[in-house]
N, C-alpha and C positions, 0 to 999 in steps of 0.2 A: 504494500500500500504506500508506504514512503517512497520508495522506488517509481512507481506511478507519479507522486505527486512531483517528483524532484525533476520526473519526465517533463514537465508540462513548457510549454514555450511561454512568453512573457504573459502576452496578452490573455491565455488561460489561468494565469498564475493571477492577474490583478482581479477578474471575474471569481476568481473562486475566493477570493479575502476580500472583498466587497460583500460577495454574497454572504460571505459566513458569518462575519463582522456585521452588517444589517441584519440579517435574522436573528443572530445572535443579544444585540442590543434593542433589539424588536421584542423579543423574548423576555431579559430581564426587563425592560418597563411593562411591559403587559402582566407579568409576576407581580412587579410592585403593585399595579393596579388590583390585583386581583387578589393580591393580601389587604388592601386596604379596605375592601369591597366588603371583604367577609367578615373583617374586623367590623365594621358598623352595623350591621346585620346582628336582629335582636334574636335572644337564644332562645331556641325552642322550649325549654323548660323554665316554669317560673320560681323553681328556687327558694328562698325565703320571702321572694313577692307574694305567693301564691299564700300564704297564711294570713297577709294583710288583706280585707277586703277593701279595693278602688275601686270607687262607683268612677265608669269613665262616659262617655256623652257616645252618640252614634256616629257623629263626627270623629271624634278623636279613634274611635277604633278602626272606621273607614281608612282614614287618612295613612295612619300608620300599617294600617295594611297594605295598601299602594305603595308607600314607600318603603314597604319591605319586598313585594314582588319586583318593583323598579329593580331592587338591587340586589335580587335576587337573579334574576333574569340578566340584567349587565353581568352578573360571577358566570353564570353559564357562556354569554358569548365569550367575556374576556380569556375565559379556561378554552374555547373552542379556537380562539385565536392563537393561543400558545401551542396548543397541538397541532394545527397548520403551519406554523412558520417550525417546530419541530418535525415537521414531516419535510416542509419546503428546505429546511437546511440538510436535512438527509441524501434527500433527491440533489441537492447541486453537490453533496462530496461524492455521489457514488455516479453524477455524472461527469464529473471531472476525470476519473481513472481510467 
């Protein structure tokens, strides 16, 4: 495989560290995103909440509902984007060889 790559003429040499280095920093931001994502994302069990009774409004449950599938739904795409450009950096090393 190192053999292969050390093969490569220039202009396949600057395509394949472009590529890898974009996907690659594509990948860690979208990471970052998607740890953040999950971090605000309220937890499914209520814990020592669940022993205090809060009277909440229909508004207020509404609301925070939406804004949990919101961001709910962004962690799914952001996780479906890391596994595309995880595939797409795959596909440009094993067509470089």
């Amino acid at each position: 495989m190192l053999s292969n790559l050390l093969a490569l003429n220039e202009a396949q040499w600057v395509v394949y560290w472009i590529g890898m280095i974009t996907c690659l920093v594509l990948i860690f931001i979208a990471a970052l995103v998607a740890i953040f994502l999950v971090l605000f994302q309220k937890s499914n069990s209520d814990g020592i909440q669940g022993i205090t009774a809060s009277s909440e409004t229909f508004f207020g449950k509404n609301r925070g509902r939406s804004i949990e599938s919101k961001l709910k739904k962004w962690s799914w795409i952001v996780l479906a984007v890391i596994g595309v450009l995880s595939i797409a950096a795959y596909v440009i090393q094993i067509a470089t060889l």
